[in-house]
C-alpha positions as CSV (number, residue, x, y, z in Angstrom):
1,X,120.2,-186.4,-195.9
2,X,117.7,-183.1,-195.6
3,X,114.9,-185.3,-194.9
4,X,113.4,-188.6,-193.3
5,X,110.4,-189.8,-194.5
6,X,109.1,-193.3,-192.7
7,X,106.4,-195.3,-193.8
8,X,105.0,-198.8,-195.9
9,X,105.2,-199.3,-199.3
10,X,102.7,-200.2,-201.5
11,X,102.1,-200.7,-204.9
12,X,98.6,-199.2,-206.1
13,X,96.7,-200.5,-208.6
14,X,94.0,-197.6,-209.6
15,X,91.0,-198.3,-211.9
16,X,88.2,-196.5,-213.1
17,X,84.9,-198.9,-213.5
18,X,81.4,-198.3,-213.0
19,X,80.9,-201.8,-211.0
20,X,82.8,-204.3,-208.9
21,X,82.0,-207.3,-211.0
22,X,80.9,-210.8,-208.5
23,X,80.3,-214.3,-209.0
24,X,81.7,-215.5,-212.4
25,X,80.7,-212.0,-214.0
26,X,83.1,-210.1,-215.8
27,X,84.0,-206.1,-216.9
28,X,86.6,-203.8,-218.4
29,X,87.7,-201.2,-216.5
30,X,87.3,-197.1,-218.7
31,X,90.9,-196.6,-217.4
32,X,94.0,-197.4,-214.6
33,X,96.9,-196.5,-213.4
34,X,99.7,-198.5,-211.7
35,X,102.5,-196.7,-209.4
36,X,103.8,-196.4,-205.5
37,X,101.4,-196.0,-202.6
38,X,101.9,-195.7,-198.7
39,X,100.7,-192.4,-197.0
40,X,104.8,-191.2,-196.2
41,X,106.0,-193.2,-199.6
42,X,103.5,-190.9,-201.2
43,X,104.7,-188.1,-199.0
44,X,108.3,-188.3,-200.1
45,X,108.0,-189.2,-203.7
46,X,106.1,-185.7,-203.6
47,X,108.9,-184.3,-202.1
48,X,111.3,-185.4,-204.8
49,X,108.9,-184.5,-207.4
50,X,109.1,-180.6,-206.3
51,X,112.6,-180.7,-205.9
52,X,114.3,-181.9,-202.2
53,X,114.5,-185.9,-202.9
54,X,114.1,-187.7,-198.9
55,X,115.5,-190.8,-198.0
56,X,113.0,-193.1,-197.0
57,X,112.8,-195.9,-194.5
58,X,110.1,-198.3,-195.5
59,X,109.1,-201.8,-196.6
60,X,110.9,-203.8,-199.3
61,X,110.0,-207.2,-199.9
62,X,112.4,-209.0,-202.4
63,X,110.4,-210.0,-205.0
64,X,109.0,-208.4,-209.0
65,X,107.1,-206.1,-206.9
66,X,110.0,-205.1,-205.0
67,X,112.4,-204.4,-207.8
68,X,109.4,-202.4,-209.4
69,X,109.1,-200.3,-206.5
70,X,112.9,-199.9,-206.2
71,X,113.1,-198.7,-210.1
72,X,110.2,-196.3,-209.5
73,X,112.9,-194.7,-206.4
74,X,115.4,-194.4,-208.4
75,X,113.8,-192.6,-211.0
76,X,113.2,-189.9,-208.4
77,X,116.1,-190.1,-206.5
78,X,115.0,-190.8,-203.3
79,X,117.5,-192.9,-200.9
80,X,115.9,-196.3,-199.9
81,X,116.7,-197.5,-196.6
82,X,114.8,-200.6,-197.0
83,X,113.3,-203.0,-193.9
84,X,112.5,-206.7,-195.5
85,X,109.1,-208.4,-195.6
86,X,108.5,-211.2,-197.2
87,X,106.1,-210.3,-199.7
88,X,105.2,-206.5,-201.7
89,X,102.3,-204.9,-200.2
90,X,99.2,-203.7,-202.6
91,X,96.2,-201.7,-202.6
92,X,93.3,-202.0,-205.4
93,X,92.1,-198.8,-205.5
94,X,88.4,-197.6,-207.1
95,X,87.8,-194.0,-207.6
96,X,84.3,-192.8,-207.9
97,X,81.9,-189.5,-206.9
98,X,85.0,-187.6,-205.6
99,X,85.0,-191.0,-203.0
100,X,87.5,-194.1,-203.3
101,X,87.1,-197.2,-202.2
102,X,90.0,-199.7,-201.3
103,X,90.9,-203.0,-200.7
104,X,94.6,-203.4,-198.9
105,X,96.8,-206.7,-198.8
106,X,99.7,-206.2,-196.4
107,X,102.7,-207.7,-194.8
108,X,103.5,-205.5,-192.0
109,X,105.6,-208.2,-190.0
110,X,109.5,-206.9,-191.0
111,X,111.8,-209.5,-191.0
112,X,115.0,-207.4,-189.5
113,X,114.8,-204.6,-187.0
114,X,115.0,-200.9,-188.7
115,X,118.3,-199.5,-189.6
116,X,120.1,-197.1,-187.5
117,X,120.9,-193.9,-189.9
118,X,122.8,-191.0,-189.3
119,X,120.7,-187.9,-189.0
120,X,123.7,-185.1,-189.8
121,X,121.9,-182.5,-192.1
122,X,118.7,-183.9,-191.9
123,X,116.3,-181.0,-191.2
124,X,112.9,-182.6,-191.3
125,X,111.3,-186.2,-190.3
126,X,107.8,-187.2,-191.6
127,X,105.6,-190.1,-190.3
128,X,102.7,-191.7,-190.9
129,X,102.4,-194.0,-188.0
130,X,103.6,-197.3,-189.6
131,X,106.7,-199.0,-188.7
132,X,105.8,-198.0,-185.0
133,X,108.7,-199.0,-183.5
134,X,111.4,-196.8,-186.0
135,X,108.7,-193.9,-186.1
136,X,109.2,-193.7,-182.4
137,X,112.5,-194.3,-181.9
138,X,113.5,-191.9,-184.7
139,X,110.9,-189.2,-183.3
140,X,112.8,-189.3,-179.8
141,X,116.0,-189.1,-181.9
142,X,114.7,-186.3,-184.0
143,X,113.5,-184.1,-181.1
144,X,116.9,-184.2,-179.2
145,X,118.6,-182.9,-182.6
146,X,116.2,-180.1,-182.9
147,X,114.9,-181.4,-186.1
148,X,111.4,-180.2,-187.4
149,X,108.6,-183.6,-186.7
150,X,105.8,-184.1,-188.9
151,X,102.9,-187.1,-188.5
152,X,100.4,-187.7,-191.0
153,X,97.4,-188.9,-188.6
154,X,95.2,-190.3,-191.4
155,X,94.7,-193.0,-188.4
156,X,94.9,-194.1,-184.8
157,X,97.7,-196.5,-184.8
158,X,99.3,-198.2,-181.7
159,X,101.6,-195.9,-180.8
160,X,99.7,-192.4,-181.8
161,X,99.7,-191.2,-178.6
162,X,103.0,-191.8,-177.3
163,X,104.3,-190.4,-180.3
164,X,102.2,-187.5,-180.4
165,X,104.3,-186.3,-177.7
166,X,107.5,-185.9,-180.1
167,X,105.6,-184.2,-182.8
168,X,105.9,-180.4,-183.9
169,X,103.3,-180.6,-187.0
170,X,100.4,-182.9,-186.2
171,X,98.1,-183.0,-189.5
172,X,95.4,-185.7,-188.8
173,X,92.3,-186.5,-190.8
174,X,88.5,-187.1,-189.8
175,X,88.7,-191.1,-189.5
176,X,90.8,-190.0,-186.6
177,X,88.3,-188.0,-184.9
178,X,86.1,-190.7,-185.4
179,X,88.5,-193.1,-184.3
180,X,89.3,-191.1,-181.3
181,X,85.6,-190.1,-180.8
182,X,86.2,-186.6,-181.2
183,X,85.2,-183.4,-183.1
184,X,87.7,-181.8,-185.0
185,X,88.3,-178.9,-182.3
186,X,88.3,-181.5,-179.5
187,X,90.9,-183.2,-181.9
188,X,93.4,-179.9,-181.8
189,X,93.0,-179.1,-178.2
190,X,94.6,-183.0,-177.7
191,X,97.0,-182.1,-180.2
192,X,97.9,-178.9,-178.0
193,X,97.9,-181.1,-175.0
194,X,100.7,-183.4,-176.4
195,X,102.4,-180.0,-177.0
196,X,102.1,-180.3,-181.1
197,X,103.3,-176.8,-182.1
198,X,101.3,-176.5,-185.4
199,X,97.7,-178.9,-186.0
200,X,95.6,-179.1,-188.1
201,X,92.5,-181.8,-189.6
202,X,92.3,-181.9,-192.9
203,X,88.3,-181.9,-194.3
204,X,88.2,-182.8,-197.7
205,X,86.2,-180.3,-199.8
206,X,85.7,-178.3,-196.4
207,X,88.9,-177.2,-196.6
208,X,90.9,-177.9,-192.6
209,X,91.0,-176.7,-189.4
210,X,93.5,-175.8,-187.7
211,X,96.0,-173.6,-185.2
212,X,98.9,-171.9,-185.9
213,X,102.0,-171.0,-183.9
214,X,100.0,-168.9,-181.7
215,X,97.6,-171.4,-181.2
216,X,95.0,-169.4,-182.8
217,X,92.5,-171.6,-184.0
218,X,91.4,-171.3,-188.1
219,X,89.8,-172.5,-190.8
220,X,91.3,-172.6,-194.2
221,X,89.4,-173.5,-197.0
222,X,90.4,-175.6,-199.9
223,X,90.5,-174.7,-203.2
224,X,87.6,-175.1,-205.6
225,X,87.7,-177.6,-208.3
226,X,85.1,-178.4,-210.7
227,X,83.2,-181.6,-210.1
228,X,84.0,-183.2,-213.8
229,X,87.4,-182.2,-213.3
230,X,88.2,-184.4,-210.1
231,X,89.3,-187.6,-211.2
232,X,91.1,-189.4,-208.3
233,X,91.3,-188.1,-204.3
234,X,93.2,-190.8,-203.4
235,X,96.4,-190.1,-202.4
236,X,95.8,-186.2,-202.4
237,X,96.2,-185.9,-198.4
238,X,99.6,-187.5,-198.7
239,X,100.2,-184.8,-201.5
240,X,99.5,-182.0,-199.5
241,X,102.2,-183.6,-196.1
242,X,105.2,-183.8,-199.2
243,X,104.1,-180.6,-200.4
244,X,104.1,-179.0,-196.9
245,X,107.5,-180.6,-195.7
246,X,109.1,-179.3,-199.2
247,X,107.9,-175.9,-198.3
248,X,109.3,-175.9,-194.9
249,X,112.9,-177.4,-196.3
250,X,112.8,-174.4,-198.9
251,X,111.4,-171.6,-197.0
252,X,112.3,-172.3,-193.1
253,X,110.7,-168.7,-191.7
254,X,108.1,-168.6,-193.5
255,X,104.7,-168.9,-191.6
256,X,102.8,-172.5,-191.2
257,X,99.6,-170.7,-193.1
258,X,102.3,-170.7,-196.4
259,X,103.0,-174.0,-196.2
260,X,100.0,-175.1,-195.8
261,X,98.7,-172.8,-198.9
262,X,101.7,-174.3,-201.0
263,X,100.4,-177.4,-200.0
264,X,96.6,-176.9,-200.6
265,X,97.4,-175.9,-204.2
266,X,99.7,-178.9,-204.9
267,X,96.1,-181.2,-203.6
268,X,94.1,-179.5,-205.5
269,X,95.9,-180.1,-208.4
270,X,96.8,-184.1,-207.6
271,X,92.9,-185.1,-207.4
272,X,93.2,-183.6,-211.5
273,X,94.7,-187.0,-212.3
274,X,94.4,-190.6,-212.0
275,X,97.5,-192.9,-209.9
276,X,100.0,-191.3,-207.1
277,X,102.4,-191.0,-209.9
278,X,100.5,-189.1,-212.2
279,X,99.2,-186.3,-209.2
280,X,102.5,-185.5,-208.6
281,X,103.1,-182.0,-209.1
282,X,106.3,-179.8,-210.1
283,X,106.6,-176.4,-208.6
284,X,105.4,-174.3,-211.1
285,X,102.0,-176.6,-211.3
286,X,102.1,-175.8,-207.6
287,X,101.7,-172.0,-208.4
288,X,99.7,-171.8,-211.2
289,X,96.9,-173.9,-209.5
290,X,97.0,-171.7,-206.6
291,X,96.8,-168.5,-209.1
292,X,93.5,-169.5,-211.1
293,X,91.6,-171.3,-208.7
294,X,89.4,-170.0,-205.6
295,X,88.5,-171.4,-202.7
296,X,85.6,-173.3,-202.4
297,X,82.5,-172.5,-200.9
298,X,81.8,-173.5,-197.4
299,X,80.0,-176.9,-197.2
């Protein structure tokens, strides 16, 4: 195992449509994709895609859904460690203006407890807040071992703050300011107070803010892509944690502001194509977005 990567499935269903039909109306949709979803599943298919494959603790519900979702693994080599619910999880996914809106239907209530695993080699461990008891537990675990902890914040979950306290790279998102009532600076100086080592809130098309390991507080901006190229943004946040935790696995000393570059230009390539499976990029798309585009202009 190099690296833990705990989360909840879905399976995405992506279309492209002008309108959300009601009533007894109906429409075709111009295009869609079908593929994994989950913020950390995203994460660490990402992961495998530029080359480290994670094992992953996450949902699996034993059903055609399921087995989909377990084929889709495979293909990329990631490790399943799987905690049972009854039924697959989806999310119906419209992409539209650089926006996308989403309906979700879970089940979140896991049959079994999580699975103890054996950490030896594993070098990094990336959340995204679900499966709140595991996330903590293996947080605690991972802190003792010395092992790098990453949290995707995209939201305040139940346990944000207690876990906060375990984490060395705290990315989080705007909805969490919101959530949390903040502004993005108030956001990294909790971050600091919970003793995050590297934080950061990502912004969208204003790029993110953030501090590195000198707590020096920075902006970097993203990476400009033409309006009629930007098909699909969903999904590109969770691109950017996988690209950042594969940078860190291949390049330990280099600085936070590298991986965090590597993992600009691997989001600003994703939002290029429709579906999670689609956006996921191979190193060498990593580079050459990063070598042909600039950044964007402040917002």
């Amino acid at each position: 195992m190099e690296a833990l990567f705990i989360g909840q499935t879905y399976i995405d269903v992506t279309f492209l449509a002008d309108r959300i039909p009601t009533g007894d109306d109906k429409d075709v949709a111009r295009d869609y994709a079908v593929s994994f979803g989950g913020n950390a599943v995203t994460a660490a298919f990402c992961c495998a895609r530029l080359g480290i494959a994670p094992d992953l603790l996450t949902s699996v519900a034993d059903d055609w859904l399921g087995r989909m979702f377990l084929d889709m693994a495979a293909r990329y080599q990631v490790c399943i460690h799987p905690r049972k619910v009854r039924r697959s999880s989806l999310s119906f996914v419209m992409p539209k203006g650089g926006k996308r809106a989403i309906v979700r239907c879970r089940d979140d209530e896991y049959l079994h407890p999580f699975p103890p695993l054996n950490l030896r080699g594993c070098r990094a461990l990336h959340l995204d807040g679900h499966q709140a008891d595991a996330a903590l537990h293996y947080a605690r675990e991972c802190r003792k071992l010395g092992i790098l902890t990453s949290l995707d914040g995209g939201g305040v979950r139940v346990n944000t703050m207690e876990l906060l306290e375990f984490i060395d790279i705290a990315v989080v998102s705007e909805r969490f300011c919101e959530q949390m009532r903040l502004s993005p600076l108030a956001a990294l100086d909790l971050l600091k107070e919970k003793g995050c080592g590297i934080g950061g809130v990502t912004m969208g098309e204003r790029g993110m803010l953030w501090y590195d390991e000198s707590g020096r507080v920075a902006t970097m901006p993203a990476l400009y892509v033409a309006p009629e190229q930007i098909i699909d943004t969903n999904g590109a946040g969770d691109v950017f944690h996988g690209a950042y935790v594969y940078s860190y696995l291949t390049k330990p000393g280099a600085s936070w502001e590298t991986h965090f570059r590597f993992a600009r230009a691997a989001s600003a390539y994703a939002i290029r194509f429709l579906g999670n499976e689609a956006r996921l990029p191979r190193p060498e798309d990593v580079l050459e977005t990063d070598g042909r585009s600039g950044v964007a202009a402040a917002v």
